[in-house]
NUFI-570535 format. One record per atom (N, C-alpha, C): x, y, z. Coordinates in steps of 0.2 Angstrom, whole numbers, padded with zeros to 4 digits, always signed. Layout:
XYZ/...
This chain:
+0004-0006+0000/+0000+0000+0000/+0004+0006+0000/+0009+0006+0004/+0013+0011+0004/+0017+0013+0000/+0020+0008-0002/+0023+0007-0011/+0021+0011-0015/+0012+0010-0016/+0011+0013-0024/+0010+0019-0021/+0008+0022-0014/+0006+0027-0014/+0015+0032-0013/+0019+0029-0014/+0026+0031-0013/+0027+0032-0021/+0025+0028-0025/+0025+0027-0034/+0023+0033-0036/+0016+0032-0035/+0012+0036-0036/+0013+0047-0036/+0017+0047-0027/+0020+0053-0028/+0026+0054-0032/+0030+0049-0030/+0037+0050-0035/+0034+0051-0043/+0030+0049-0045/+0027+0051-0052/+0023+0058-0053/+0020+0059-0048/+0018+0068-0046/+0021+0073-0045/+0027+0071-0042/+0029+0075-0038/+0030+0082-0041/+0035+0081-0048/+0036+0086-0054/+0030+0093-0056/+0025+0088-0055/+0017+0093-0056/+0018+0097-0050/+0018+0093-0042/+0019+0098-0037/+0022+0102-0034/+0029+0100-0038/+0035+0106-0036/+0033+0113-0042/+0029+0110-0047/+0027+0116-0051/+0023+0121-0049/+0019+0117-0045/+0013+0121-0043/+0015+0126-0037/+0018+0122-0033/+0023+0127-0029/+0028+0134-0029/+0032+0132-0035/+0036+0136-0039/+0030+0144-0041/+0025+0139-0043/+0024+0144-0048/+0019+0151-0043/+0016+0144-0039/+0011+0151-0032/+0019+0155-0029/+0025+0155-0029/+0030+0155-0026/+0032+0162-0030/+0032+0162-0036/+0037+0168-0041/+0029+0170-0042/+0023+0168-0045/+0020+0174-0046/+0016+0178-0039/+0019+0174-0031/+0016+0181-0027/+0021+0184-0029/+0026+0185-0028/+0033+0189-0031/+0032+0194-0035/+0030+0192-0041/+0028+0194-0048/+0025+0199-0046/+0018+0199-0041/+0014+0201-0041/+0014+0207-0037/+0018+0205-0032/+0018+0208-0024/+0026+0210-0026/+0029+0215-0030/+0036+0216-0034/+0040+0221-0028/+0043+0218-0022/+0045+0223-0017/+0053+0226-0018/+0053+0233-0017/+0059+0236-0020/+0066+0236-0016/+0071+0235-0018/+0077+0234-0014/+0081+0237-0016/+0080+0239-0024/+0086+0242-0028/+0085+0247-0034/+0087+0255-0032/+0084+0258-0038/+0088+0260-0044/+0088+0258-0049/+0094+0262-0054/+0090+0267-0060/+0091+0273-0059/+0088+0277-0064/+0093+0280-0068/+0090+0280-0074/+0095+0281-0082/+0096+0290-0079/+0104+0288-0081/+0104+0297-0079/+0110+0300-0086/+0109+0305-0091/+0113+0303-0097/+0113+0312-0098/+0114+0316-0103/+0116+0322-0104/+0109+0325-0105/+0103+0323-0107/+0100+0326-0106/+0093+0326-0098/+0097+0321-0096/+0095+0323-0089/+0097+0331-0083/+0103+0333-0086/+0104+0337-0084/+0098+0343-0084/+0096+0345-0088/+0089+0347-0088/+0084+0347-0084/+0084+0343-0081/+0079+0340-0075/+0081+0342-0067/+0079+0346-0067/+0077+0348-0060/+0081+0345-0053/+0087+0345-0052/+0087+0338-0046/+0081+0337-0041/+0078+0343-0038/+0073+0341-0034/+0067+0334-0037/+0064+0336-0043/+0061+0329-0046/+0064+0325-0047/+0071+0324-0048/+0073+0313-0047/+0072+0313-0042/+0074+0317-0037/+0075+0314-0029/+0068+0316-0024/+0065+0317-0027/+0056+0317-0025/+0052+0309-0028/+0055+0307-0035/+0053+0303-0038/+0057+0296-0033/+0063+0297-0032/+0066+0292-0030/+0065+0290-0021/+0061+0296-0018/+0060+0296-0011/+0053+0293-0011/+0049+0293-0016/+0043+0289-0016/+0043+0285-0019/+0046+0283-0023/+0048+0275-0025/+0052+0272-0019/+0054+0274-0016/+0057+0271-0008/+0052+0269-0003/+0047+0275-0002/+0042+0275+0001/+0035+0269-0001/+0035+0266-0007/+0031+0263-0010/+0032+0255-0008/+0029+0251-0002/+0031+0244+0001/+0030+0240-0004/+0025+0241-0011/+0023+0238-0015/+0021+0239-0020/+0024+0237-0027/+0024+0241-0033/+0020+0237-0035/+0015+0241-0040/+0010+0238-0042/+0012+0233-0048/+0007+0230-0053/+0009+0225-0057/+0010+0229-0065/+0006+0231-0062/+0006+0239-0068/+0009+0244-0067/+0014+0249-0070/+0017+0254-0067/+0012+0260-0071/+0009+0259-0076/+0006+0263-0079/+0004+0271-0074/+0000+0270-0071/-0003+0275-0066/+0002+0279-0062/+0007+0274-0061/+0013+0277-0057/+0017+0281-0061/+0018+0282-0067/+0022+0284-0074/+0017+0291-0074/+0011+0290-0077/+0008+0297-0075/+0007+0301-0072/+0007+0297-0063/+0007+0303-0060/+0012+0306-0060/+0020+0303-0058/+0024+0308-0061/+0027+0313-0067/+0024+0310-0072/+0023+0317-0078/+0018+0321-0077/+0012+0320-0072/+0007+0324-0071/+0011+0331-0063/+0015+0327-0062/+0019+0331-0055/+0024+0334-0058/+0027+0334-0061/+0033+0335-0064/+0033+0338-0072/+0031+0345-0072/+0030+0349-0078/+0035+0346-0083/+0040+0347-0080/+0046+0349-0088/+0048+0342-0091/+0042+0337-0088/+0045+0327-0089/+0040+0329-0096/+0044+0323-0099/+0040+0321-0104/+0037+0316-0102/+0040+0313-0101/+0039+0302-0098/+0043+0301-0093/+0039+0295-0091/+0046+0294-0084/+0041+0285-0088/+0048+0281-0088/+0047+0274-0089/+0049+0270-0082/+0045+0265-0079/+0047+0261-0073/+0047+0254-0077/+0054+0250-0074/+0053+0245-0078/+0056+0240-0071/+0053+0235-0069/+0054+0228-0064/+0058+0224-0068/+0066+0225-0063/+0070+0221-0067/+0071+0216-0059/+0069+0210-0061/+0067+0205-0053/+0076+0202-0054/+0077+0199-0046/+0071+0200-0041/+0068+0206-0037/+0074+0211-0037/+0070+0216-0032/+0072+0223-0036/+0075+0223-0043/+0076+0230-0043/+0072+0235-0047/+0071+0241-0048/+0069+0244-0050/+0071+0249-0055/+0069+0249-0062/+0072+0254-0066/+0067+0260-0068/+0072+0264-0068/+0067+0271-0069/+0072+0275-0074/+0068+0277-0080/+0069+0281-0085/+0066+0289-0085/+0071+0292-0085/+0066+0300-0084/+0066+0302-0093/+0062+0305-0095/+0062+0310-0100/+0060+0318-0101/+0064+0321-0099/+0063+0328-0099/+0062+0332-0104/+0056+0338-0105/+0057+0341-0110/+0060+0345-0114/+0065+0345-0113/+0071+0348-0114/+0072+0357-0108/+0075+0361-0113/+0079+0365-0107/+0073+0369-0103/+0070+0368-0097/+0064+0374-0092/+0067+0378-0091/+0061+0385-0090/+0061+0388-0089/+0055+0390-0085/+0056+0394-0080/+0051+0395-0075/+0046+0403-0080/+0042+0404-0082/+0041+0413-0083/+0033+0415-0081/+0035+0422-0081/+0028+0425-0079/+0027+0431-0083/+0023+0435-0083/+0019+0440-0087/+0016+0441-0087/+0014+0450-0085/+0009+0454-0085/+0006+0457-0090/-0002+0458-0089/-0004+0462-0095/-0011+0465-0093/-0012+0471-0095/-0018+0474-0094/-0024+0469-0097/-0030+0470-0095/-0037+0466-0098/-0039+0472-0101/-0044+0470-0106/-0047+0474-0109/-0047+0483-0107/-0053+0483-0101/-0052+0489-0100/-0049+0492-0094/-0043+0490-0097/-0035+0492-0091/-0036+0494-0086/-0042+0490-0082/-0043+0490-0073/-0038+0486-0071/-0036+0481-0070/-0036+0473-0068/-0028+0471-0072/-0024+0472-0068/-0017+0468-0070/-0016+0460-0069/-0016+0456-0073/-0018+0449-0073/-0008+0445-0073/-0008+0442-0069/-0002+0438-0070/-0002+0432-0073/-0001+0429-0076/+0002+0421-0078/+0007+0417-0077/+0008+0413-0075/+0014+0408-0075/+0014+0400-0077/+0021+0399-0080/+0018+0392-0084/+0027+0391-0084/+0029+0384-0087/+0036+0381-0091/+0037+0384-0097/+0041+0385-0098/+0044+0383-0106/+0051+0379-0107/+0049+0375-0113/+0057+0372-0114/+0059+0372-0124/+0064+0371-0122/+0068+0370-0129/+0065+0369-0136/+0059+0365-0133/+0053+0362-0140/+0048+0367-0141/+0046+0372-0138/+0043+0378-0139/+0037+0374-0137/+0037+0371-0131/+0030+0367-0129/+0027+0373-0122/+0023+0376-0122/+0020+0380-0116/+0015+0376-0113/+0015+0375-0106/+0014+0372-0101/+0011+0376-0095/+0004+0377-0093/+0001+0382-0089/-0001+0379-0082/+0001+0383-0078/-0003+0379-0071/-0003+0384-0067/-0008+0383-0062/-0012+0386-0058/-0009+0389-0051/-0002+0385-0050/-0002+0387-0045/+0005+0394-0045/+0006+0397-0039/+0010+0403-0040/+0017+0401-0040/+0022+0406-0045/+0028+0404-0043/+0030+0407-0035/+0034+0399-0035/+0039+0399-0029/+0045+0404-0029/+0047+0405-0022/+0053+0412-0022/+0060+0406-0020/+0058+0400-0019/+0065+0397-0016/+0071+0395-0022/+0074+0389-0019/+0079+0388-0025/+0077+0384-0028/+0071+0380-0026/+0068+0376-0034/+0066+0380-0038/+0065+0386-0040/+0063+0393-0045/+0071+0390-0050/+0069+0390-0055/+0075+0389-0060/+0077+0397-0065/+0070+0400-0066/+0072+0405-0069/+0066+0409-0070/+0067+0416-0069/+0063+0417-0070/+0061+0424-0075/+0057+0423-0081/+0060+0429-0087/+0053+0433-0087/+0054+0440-0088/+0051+0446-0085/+0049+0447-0092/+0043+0448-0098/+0043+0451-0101/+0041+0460-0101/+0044+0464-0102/+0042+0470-0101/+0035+0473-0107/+0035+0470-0110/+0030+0475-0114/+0021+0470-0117/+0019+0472-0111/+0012+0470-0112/+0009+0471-0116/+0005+0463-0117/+0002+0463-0123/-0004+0460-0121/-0009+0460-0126/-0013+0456-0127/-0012+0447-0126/-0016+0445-0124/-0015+0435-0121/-0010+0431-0127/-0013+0433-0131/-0014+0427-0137/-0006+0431-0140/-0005+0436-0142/+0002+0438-0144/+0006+0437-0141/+0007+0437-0134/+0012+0437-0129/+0015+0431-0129/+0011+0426-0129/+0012+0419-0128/+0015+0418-0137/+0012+0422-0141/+0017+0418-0147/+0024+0421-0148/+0024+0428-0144/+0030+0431-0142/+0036+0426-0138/+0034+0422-0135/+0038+0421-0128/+0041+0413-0133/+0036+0410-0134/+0037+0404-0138/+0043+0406-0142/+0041+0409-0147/+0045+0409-0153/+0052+0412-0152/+0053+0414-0146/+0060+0417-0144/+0062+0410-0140/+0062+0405-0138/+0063+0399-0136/+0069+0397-0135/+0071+0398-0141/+0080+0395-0142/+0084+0399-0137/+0082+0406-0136/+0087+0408-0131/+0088+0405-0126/+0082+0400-0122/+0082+0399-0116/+0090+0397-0113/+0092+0394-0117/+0097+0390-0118/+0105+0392-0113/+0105+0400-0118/+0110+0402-0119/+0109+0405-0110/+0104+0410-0111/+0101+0416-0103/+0102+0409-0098/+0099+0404-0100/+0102+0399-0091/+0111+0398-0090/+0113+0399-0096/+0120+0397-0097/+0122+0402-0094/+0120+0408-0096/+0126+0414-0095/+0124+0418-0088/+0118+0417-0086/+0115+0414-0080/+0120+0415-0074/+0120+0405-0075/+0124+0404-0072/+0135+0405-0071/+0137+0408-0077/+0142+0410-0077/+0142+0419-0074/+0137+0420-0076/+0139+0426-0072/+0138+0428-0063/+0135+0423-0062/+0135+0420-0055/+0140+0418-0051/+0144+0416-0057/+0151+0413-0054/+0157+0417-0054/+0156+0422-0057/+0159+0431-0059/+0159+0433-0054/+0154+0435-0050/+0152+0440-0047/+0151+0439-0039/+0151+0430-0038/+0149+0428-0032/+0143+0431-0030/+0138+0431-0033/+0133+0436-0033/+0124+0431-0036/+0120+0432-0031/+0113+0429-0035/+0108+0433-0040/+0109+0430-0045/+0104+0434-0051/+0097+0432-0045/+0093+0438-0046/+0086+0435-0043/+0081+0437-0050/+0084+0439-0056/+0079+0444-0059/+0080+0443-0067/+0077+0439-0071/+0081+0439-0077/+0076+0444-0082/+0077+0451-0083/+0070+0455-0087/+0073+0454-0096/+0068+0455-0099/+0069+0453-0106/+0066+0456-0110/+0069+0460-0115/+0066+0464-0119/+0066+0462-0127/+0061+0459-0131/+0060+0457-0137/+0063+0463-0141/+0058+0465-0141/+0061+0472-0147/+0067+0473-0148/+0071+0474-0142/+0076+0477-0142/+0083+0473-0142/+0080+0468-0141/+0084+0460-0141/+0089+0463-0133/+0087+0462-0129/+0092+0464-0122/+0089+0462-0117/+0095+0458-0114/+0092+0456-0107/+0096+0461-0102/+0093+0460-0097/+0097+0463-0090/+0095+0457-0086/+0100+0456-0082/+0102+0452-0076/+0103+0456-0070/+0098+0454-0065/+0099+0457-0059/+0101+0456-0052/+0106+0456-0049/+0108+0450-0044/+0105+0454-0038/+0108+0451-0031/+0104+0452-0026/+0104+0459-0023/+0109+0461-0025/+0112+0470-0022/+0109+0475-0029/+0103+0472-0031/+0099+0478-0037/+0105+0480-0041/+0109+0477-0042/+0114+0479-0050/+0113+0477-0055/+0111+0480-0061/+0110+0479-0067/+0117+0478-0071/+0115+0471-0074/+0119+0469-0081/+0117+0467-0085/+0119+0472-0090/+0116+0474-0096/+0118+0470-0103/+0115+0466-0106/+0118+0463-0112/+0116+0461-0118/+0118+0462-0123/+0115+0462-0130/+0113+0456-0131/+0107+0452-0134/+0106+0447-0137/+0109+0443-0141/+0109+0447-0146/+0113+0444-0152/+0120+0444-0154/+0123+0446-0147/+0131+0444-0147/+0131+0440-0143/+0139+0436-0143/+0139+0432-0140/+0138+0434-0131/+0135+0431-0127/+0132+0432-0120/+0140+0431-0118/+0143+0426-0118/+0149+0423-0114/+0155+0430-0115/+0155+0431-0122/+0162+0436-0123/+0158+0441-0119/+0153+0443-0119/+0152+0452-0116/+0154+0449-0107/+0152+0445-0105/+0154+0442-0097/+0159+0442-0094/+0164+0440-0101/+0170+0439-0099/+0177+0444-0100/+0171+0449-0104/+0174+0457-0102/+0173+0458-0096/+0167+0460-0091/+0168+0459-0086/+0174+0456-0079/+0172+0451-0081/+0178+0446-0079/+0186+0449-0078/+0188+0451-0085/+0196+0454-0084/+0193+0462-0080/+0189+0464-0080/+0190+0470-0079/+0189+0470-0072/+0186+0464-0067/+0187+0463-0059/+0193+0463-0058/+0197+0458-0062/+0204+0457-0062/+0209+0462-0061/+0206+0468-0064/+0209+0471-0063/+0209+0478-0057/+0202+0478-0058/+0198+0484-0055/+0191+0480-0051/+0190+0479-0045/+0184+0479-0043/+0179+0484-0042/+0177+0484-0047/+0171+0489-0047/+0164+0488-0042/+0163+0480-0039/+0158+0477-0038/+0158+0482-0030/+0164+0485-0028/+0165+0485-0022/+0157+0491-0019/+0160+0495-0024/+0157+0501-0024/+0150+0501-0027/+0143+0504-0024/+0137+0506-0027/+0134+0506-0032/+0135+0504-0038/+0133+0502-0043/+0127+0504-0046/+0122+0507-0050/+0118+0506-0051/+0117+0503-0059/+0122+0500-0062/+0122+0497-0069/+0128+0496-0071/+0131+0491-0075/+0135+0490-0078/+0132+0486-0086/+0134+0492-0091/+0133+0490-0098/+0139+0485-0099/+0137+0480-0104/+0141+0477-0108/+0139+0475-0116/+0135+0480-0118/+0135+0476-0123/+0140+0482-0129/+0143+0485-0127/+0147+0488-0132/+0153+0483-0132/+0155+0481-0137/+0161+0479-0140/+0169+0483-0136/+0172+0477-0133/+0179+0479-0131/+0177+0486-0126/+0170+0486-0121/+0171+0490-0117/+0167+0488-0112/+0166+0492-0105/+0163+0492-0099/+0160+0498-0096/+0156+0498-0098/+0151+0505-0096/+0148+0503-0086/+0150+0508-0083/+0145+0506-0080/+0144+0514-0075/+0139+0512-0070/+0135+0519-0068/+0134+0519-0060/+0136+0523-0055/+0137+0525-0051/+0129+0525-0047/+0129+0523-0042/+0122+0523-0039/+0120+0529-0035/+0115+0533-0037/+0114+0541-0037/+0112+0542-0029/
C-alpha cells in the first residue's frame, strides 16, 4: 500500500514542485518589493530639475509595493513634474527597479503681466517653457525658493494670445540666458534674482541680489560680453562700490553707472 502510494508521488511530484514554484514567483511577480533603484541618468538629464529625481526616487522608496502595472505610477509623475515628458518604470526581478526619466528639454520658469481689456485689472500668468517651444500652464503661483530655476520678465504687455506667441518663438534663447545665467554668478559671487527681457530690443538685464544691473545684448555672443567683465574685476573691482548698472554690450568695453 505504501509502495504505490510512494510510486504514485514520486510520479507527481514534478506537477507539485510546479505548482509550488509557480504560487511562489507569481506572489513575487505580483507583490514586486523594491530593494534596488537604478535610474537612467545621461546628458539630457541634466535638464531635469534635481529636486524631481529625488522626489521621484523618495517615493519609489516609500512605496512597500509596486503595483503590477506601473502605468498610473508613470503618469502621476509626468502629471507632477511639468518639464517630464515620460518617466518609464521597468521591474527588473528580483527586487530592482528601473526608472527612465524623459525631460522636456531646457525649463524655464516665466511669468507676465498684462492689462485686460479695460485696463482695470493687472492679470499675472505663469507656466514652463522648454527648448521644444511646448507651453505648459498651471495654476499654482511661482515659488521664491531655490527650486525657482528661472525666472524671465517680459516688459511690454500685450494682449494673451500675442504674448504667448512672443515668448514661444524666442525659445531658443532659453538655452544660452540659463548658461550665461549661471556663469555670471560665478563672476560676481553674486545671486541673479531677476532675469528682465526685452524682445524688441533683443536685451536682457540680469539682476543680482544687491539691485545691480547687467546689461547685455542678445545677439552677441552672451559669454564674450561676461568675460569682459571678468578681466576688468581682475583688474579693478568695481563690484565693491554702489553700482547702479553695468553696460556690456558695447564691444571691447565696460560701461558702467554709479548709484545716485
Amino acid at each position: 500500500m505504501y509502495q504505490g502510494f510512494i510510486k504514485f508521488f514520486l510520479s507527481k511530484i514534478w506537477i507539485i514542485l510546479s505548482v509550488i514554484c509557480g504560487i511562489f514567483f507569481g506572489w513575487g511577480y505580483l507583490t514586486f518589493q523594491v530593494k534596488n533603484i537604478s535610474i537612467e541618468r545621461d546628458e539630457s538629464t541634466i535638464n531635469v530639475r534635481s529636486g524631481s529625481l529625488l522626489q521621484i526616487l523618495e517615493y519609489v522608496k516609500n512605496v512597500s509595493i509596486i503595483p503590477l502595472k506601473t502605468d498610473s505610477l508613470e503618469d502621476h509623475f509626468v502629471r507632477t513634474f511639468k518639464e517630464l515628458e515620460s518617466v518609464t518604470i521597468e521591474k527588473q526581478y528580483p527586487q530592482t527597479l528601473y526608472i527612465k526619466v524623459k525631460p522636456l528639454g531646457i525649463v524655464a520658469e516665466w511669468i507676465y503681466e498684462y492689462e485686460d481689456k479695460n485696463k482695470k485689472k493687472l492679470i499675472k500668468k505663469s507656466g514652463y517653457l522648454n527648448k521644444n517651444n511646448l507651453l505648459l500652464e498651471h495654476n499654482t503661483s511661482i515659488q521664491t525658493g531655490e527650486n525657482k530655476l528661472l525666472v524671465i520678465y517680459d516688459k511690454q504687455p500685450r494682449e494673451k494670445e500675442i504674448h504667448y506667441y512672443d515668448i514661444i518663438k524666442d525659445g531658443d534663447y532659453i538655452p544660452d540666458i540659463l548658461a550665461a545665467k549661471k556663469q555670471l554668478e560665478k563672476i560676481i559671487e553674486r545671486k541673479i534674482v531677476t532675469v528682465d527681457y526685452y524682445r524688441d530690443a533683443q536685451e536682457i538685464y540680469f539682476i543680482d541680489e544687491k539691485g545691480v544691473v547687467y546689461w547685455l545684448y542678445l545677439e552677441d555672443d552672451l559669454f564674450n560680453q561676461i568675460e569682459k567683465l571678468e578681466y576688468m574685476l581682475s583688474e579693478k573691482n568695481i563690484l565693491k562700490w554702489r553700482l547702479d548698472y553695468i553696460d556690456l554690450r558695447i564691444n571691447g568695453k565696460v560701461i558702467y553707472k554709479f548709484d545716485e
